[in-house]
C-alpha positions in Angstrom: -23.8 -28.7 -4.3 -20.9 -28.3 -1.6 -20.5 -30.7 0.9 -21.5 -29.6 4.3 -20.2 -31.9 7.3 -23.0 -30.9 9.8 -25.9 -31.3 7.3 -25.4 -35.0 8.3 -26.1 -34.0 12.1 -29.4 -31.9 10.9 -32.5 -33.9 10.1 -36.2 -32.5 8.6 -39.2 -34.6 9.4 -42.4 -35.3 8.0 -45.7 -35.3 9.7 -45.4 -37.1 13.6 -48.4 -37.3 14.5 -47.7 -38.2 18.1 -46.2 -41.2 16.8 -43.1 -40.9 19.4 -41.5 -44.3 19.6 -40.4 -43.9 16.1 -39.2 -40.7 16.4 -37.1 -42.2 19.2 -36.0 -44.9 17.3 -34.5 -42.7 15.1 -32.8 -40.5 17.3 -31.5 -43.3 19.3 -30.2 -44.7 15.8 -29.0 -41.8 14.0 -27.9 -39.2 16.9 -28.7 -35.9 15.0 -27.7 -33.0 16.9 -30.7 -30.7 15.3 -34.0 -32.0 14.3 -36.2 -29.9 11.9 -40.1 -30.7 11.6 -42.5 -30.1 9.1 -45.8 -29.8 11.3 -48.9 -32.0 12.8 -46.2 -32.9 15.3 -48.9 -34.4 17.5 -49.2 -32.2 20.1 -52.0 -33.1 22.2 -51.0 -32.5 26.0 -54.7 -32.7 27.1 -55.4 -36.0 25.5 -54.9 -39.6 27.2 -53.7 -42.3 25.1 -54.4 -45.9 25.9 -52.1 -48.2 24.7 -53.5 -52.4 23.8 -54.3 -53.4 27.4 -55.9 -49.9 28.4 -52.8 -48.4 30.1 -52.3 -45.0 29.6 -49.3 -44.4 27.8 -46.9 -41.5 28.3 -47.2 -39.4 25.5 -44.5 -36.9 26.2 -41.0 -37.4 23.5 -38.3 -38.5 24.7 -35.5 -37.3 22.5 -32.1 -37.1 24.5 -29.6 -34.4 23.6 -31.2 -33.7 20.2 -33.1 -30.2 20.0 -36.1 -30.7 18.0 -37.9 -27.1 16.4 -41.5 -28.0 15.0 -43.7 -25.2 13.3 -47.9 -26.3 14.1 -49.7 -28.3 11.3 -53.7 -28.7 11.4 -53.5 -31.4 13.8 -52.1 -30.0 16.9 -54.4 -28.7 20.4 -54.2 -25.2 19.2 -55.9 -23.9 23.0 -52.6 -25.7 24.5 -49.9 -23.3 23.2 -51.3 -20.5 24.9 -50.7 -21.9 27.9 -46.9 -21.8 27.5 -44.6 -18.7 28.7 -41.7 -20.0 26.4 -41.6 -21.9 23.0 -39.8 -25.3 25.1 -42.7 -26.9 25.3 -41.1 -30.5 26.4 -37.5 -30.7 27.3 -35.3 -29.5 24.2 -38.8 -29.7 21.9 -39.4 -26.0 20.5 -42.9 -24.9 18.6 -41.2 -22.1 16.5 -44.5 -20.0 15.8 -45.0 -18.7 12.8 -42.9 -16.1 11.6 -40.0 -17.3 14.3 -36.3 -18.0 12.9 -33.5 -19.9 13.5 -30.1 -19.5 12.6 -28.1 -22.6 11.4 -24.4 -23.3 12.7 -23.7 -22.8 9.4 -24.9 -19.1 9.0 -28.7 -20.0 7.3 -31.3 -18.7 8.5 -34.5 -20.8 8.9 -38.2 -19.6 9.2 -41.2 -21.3 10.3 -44.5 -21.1 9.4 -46.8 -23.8 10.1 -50.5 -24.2 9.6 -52.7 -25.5 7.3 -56.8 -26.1 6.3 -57.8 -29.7 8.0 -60.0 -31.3 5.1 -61.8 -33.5 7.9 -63.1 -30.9 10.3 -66.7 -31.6 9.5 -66.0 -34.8 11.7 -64.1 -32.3 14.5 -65.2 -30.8 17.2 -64.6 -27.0 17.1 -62.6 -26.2 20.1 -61.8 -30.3 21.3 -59.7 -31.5 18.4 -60.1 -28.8 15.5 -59.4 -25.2 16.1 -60.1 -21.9 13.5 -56.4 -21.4 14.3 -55.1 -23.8 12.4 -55.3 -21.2 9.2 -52.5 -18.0 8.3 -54.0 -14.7 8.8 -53.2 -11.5 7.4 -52.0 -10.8 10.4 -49.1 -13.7 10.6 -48.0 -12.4 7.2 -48.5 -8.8 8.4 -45.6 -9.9 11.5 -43.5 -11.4 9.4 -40.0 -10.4 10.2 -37.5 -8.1 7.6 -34.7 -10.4 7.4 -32.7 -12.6 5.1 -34.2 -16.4 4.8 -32.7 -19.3 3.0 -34.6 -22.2 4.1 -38.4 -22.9 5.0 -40.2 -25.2 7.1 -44.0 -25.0 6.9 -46.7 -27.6 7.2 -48.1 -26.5 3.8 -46.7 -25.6 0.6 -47.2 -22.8 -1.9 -49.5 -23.0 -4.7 -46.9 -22.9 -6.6 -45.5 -26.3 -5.6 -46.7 -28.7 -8.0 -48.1 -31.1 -5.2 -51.2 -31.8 -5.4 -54.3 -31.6 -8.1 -54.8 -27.7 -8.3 -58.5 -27.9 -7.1 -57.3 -28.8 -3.8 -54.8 -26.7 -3.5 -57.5 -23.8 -4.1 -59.6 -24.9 -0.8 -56.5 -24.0 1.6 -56.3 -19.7 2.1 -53.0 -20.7 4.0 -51.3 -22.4 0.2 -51.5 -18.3 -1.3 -50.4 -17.1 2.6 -47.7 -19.2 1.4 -47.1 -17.9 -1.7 -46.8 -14.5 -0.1 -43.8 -16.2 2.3 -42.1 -17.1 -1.1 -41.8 -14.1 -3.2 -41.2 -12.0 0.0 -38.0 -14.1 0.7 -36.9 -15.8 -2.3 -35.7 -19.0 0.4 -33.7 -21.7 -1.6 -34.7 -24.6 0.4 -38.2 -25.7 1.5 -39.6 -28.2 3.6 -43.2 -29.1 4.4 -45.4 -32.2 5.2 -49.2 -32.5 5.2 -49.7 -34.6 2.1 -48.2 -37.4 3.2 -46.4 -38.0 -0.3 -42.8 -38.0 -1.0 -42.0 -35.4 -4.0 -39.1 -32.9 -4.8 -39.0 -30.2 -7.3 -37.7 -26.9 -8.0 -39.9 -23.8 -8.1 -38.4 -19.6 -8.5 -35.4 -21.0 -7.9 -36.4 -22.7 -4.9 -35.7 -26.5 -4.1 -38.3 -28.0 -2.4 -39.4 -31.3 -0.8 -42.2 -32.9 0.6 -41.9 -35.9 3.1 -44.7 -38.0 4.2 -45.1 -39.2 7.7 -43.9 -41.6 10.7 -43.5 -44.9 9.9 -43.5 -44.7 6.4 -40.3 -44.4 4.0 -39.1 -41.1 2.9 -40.8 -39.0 6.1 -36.9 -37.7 6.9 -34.1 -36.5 5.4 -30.6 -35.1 6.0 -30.7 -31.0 5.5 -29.8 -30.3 2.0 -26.4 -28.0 2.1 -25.9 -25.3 0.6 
């Protein structure tokens, strides 16, 4: 693989989940210039969080200079994004929708296309803290855009990935949307969350890796080069 000096300033992150002070801390630690993320980012504007003594605690991140671009995972207040004219939904925090892009200062193009089935929304509430939205449509693979992709950050994976047990897998629509997004492109880097287990592995051609989540080991990484 060729060295690429600006991979080192380009992170990909795991699963959030609101968990803010240690995406800060690595921020303030490592600088990165562009941050990557993988989904269930925690966004949850309508919620008040109490810290230990009952105080509310500002939920908002707090990331500097960085620019952060997060596709939506199954945990995310789905009603909320509507509500936003742009994507900047805090300052320099992007939700790239699905089927948006990105191009690298290195020429790549990056797609996003979060979403995923939540395996515990028999203990959500419908419109409160699960939403039907969380799952790709035909119609998101229907909008996807004709153009060249060589990396992808989802909140899923396709069934192809060899993640999880395959009866699993099977429950989630959005793991063959995904499938879809990977023969249609042919992308040679992948990136997803969601399982909360570290993995790698190579599938079509494709390098992929899964990262688990805030606070754990492996839930970042420096973007692979080309």
């Amino acid at each position: 693989m060729d060295y690429c000096a600006y991979c080192e300033d380009i992170f990909v992150l795991g699963d959030v989940h609101a968990d803010f002070r240690s995406l800060a801390n690595l921020i303030n630690r490592k600088h990165p210039r562009i941050v990557l993320q993988c989904g269930d980012f925690g966004y949850w504007p309508g919620f008040k969080v109490k810290n230990r003594r009952g105080v509310l605690k500002d939920s908002r991140p707090r990331i500097g200079e960085t620019k952060l671009y997060w596709c939506e995972g199954n945990h995310e207040d789905y009603s909320c994004f509507r509500a936003h004219e742009t994507s900047e939904v805090f300052p320099n925090v992007f939700h790239m929708g699905r089927g948006s892009t990105l191009a690298l200062p290195d020429g790549r193009t990056v797609l996003f296309m979060g979403g995923a089935l939540s395996v515990d929304k028999a203990w959500r509430t419908p419109g409160y803290d699960w939403f039907p939205e969380e799952s790709i449509t035909t119609g998101d693979l229907d909008r996807l855009p004709d153009v060249h992709v060589d990396i992808v950050i989802s909140h899923t994976c396709p069934a192809e990935f060899e993640i999880m047990d395959e009866d699993v897998l099977a429950r989630d629509s959005c793991q063959q949307a995904l499938s879809h997004v990977l023969a249609k492109y042919h992308p040679s880097l992948w990136y997803f969350g969601h399982f909360h287990r570290f993995k790698k592995g190579c599938t079509m051609g494709c390098r992929w890796t899964a990262l688990t989540m805030a606070g754990c080991s492996n839930w970042w990484e420096h973007l692979a080069a080309k």
